[in-house]
N, C-alpha and C positions, 0 to 999 in steps of 0.2 A: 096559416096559408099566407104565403108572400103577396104584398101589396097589389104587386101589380096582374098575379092572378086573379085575385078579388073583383079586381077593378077590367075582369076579362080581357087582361092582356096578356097574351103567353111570349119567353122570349125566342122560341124556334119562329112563331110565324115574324116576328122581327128580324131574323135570321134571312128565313124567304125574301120577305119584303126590301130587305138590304141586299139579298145576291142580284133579286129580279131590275131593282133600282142602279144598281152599278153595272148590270148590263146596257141596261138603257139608254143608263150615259153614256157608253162606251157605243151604239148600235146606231144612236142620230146620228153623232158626227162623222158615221163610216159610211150612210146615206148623201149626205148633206156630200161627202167626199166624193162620190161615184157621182151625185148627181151637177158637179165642175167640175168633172174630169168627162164627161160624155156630155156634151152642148146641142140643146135641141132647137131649131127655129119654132118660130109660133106656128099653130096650124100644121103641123106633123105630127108624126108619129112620135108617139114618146117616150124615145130608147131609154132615156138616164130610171125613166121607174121602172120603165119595163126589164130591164137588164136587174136593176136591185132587186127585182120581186120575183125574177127566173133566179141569180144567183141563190135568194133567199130560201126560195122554195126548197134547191137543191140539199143546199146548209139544214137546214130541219128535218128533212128525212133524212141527213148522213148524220148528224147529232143524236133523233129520235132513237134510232136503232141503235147507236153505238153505247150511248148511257141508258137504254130499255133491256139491249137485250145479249149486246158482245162485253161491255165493259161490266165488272162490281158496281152494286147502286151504289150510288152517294146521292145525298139530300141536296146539294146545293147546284148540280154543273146543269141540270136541266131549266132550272127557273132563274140562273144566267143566263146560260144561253140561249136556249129556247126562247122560253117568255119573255126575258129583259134584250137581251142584243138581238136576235132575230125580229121580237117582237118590233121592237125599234127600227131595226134595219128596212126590215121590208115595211111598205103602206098602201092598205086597202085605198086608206079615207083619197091619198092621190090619185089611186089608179081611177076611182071613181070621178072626181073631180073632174080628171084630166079628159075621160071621156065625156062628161055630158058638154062641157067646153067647146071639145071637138064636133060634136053634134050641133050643140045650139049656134055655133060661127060658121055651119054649112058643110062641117068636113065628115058629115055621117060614115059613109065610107071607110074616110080615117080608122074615127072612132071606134064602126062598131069591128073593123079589123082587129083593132087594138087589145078591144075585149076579148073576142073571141082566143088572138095568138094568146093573150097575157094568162088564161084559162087553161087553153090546151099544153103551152108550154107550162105550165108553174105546175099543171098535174105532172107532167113528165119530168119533170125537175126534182118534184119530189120521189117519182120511181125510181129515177138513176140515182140520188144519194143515198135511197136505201138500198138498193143494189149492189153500189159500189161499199158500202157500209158491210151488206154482210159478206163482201167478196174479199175483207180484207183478213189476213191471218195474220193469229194472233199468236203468238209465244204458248206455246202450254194448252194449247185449246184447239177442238178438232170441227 
């Protein structure tokens, strides 16, 4: 038995761990990108996550479906993009942040708007990329 199984380390889940990591590099900085390119004042609403985290939504249900259920598996495009880029791109930990902020500096309102749009749209974000996912044809396939 090779070393490094012995030593309970297999080289596909290093495969994973290397697709889902090179996502993630690729998925902050495309965050980090949307959120200077959409400028929020203090105490508003907070388009720049809220927009990444409706786009994001959208992005994983039109991904989920197309490497689940329209495209050939492959082992690696899901725990790219999925897990590593998506994972990265979009962020809970802010949206949460960002609300309780808005709440404890008097802007309740703001906030619990925020919540609730950031909810209702991100579910709806994810219906229409799968929508749009299975609405797309494909060569060869009915």
């Amino acid at each position: 038995m090779p070393r490094q199984q012995q030593a309970g380390i297999h080289p596909v889940r290093h495969r994973f761990l290397a697709a889902i990591a090179l996502g993630g590099a690729l998925g902050g900085p495309a965050r980090y990108g949307v959120a200077q390119f959409v400028h929020v004042a203090r105490d508003t609403f907070p388009w720049a996550t809220f927009w990444t985290n409706i786009t994001g939504s959208f992005a994983i249900g039109l991904v989920l479906v197309l490497t689940l259920e329209r495209f050939p598996p492959t082992r690696y495009v899901r725990p790219f993009l999925a897990t590593g880029f998506l994972g990265a791109y979009t962020t809970y930990s802010t949206f949460a942040v960002e609300t309780d902020i808005l709440v404890r500096d008097g802007q309740a309102a703001v906030g619990i708007a925020y919540a609730v749009a950031s909810l209702v749209a991100g579910l709806f974000a994810v219906w229409a990329g799968m929508l749009v996912a299975r609405a797309i044809r494909l060569p060869g396939r009915s």
